[in-house]
N, C-alpha and C positions, 0 to 999 in steps of 0.2 A: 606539447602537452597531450598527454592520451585522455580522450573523450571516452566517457561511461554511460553503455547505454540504458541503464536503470537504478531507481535507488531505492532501497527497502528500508523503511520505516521503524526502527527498533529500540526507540529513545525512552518508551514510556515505561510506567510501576507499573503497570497490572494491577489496579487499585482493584477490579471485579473479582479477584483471587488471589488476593494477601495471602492465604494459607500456603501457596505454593510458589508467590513473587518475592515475599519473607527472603527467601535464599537464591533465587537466580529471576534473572529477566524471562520474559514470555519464549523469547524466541529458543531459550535452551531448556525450554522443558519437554522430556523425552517420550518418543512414540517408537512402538518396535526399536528399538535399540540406539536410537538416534536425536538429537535434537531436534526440534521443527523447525530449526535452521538449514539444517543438512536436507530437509524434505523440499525447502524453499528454494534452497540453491539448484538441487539437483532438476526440482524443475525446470529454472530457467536454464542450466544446461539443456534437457531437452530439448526447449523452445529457439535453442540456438544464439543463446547471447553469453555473449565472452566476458565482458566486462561490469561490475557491480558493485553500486560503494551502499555500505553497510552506513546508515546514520544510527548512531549511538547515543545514551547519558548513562540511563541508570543501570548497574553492575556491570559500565560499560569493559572492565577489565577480562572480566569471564567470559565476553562475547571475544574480545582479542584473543586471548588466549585458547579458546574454543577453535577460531577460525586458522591462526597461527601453526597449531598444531595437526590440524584434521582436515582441511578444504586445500586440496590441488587438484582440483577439475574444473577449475574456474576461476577466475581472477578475482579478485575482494579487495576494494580498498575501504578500508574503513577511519572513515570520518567525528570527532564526537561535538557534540553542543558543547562542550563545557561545564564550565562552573552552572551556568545558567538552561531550565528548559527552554527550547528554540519554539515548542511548538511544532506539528508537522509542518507547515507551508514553514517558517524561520528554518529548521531541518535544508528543506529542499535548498534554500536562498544559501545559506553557508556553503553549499557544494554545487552551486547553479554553473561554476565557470568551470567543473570539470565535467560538466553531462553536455550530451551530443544538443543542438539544437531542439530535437524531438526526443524525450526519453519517458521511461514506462515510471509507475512511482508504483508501487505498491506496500501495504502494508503489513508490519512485521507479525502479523496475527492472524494472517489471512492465508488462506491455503487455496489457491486456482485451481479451477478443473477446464478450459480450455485454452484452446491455439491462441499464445499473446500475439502472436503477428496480427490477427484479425483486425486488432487496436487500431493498427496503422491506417491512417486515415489518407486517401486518395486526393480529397482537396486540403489537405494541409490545416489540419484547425482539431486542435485538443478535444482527446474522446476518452470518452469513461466507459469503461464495462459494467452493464446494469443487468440484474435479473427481474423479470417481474413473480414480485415476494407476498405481495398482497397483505403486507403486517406480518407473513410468517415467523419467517426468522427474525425479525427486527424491524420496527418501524419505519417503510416504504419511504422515502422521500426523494423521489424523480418522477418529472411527468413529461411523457415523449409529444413532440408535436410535429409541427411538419419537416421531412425530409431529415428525421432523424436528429433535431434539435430537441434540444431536453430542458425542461426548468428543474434547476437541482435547487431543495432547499431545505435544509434539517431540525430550522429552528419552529416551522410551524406545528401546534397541537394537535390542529383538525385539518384535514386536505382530503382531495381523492385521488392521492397516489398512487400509481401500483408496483412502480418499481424502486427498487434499491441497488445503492452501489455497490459494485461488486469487490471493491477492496484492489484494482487496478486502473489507471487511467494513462493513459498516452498522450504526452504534454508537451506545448509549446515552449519556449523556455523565456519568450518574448514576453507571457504574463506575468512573467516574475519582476518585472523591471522597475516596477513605482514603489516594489519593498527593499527598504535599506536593510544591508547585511547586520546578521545579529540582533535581531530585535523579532520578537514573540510575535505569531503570529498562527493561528488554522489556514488547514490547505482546505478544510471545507468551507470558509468564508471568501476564500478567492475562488473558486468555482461556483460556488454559487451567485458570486458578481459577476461573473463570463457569462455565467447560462444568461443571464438576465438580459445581456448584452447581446445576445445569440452568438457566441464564439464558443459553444460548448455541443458537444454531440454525444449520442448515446450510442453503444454498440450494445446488440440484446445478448443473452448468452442464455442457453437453454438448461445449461446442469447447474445445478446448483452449489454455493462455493461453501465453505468450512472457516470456521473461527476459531480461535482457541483459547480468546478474550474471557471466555466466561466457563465455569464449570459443565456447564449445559454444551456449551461449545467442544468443549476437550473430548467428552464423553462420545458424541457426535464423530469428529475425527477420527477417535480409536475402530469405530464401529468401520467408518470408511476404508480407513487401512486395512482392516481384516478381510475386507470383499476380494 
């Protein structure tokens, strides 16, 4: 069975931009001539990874179709939840026996601006990419402590945060193991029990990353691509 080293997140409505999810998913709405599909992928060409499963639900057919017809620089399998939303961490679990041991997750709204290898962690133990955001972009919720251990947590109101995830994490595939297949669940509730745990680490990143989740987001990106 061929092991997939990363898997992009692309299941959700875009509830923040109905105006524009109305007729396609997030991941295929177009920047310079392209879907920010095609901008995702071709990054992690870049970064040197071959293998890539696409998790799917809503308008999951025009992302097949998109990828079917347009993406041979890179391997894609693409996976869907179903009838049912999985949820990201449910997402991950439906396609947990086809990813390597350690693999990247990132998010279908999210646009990197650095080396995913960095990710990779030396002592063997699940890291997130964090910027420190200070409320900028989005409500901060990571806090670094020693040797690069983090408390990640998103549901608090008031905290003194400073950093935010970065929309990629580098995963053990062993925390996936106490959730049964097909059943609802957030990747940000199981991380946030890791941190807690100290099985979770932060890697900093200095440039700051792009969204496309929100109108304010999109605007953002267009501006980035023009540089």
């Amino acid at each position: 069975m061929k092991k997939y080293d990363a898997i992009i997140l692309c299941g959700g409505k875009g509830n923040r931009i109905k105006k524009i999810t109305k007729e396609l998913p997030k991941c295929l709405i177009n920047f310079n001539g392209k879907p920010f599909l095609f901008h995702q992928l071709h990054y992690l060409k870049n970064n040197d990874l071959k293998n890539v499963i696409l998790s799917v639900n809503y308008k999951a057919e025009k992302i097949e179709n998109y990828v079917k017809n347009n993406i041979n620089f890179i391997n894609v399998k693409i996976v869907n939840d179903g009838k049912n939303f999985l949820g990201t961490g449910g997402a991950i679990k439906k396609s947990i026996n086809l990813l390597k041991d350690f693999f990247y997750v990132i998010y279908g709204d999210s646009y990197l601006n650095f080396r995913l290898k960095n990710l990779m962690s030396h002592d063997k133990i699940s890291t997130m990419a964090i910027y420190k955001n200070k409320n900028k972009y989005d409500k901060s919720n990571v806090e670094i402590k020693k040797s690069n251990y983090i408390v990640y947590d998103k549901s608090k109101k008031i905290n003194n945060f400073d950093y935010i995830d970065y929309g990629a994490s580098y995963l053990e595939k062993k925390i996936f193991k106490n959730y049964k297949k097909n059943t609802r669940f957030d990747l940000s509730n199981l991380l946030q029990k890791i941190s807690k745990d100290n099985k979770l680490k932060g890697y900093v990143v200095k440039k700051r990353f792009y969204e496309i989740g929100s109108y304010s987001g999109i605007k953002q990106f267009k501006k980035f691509l023009k540089k």
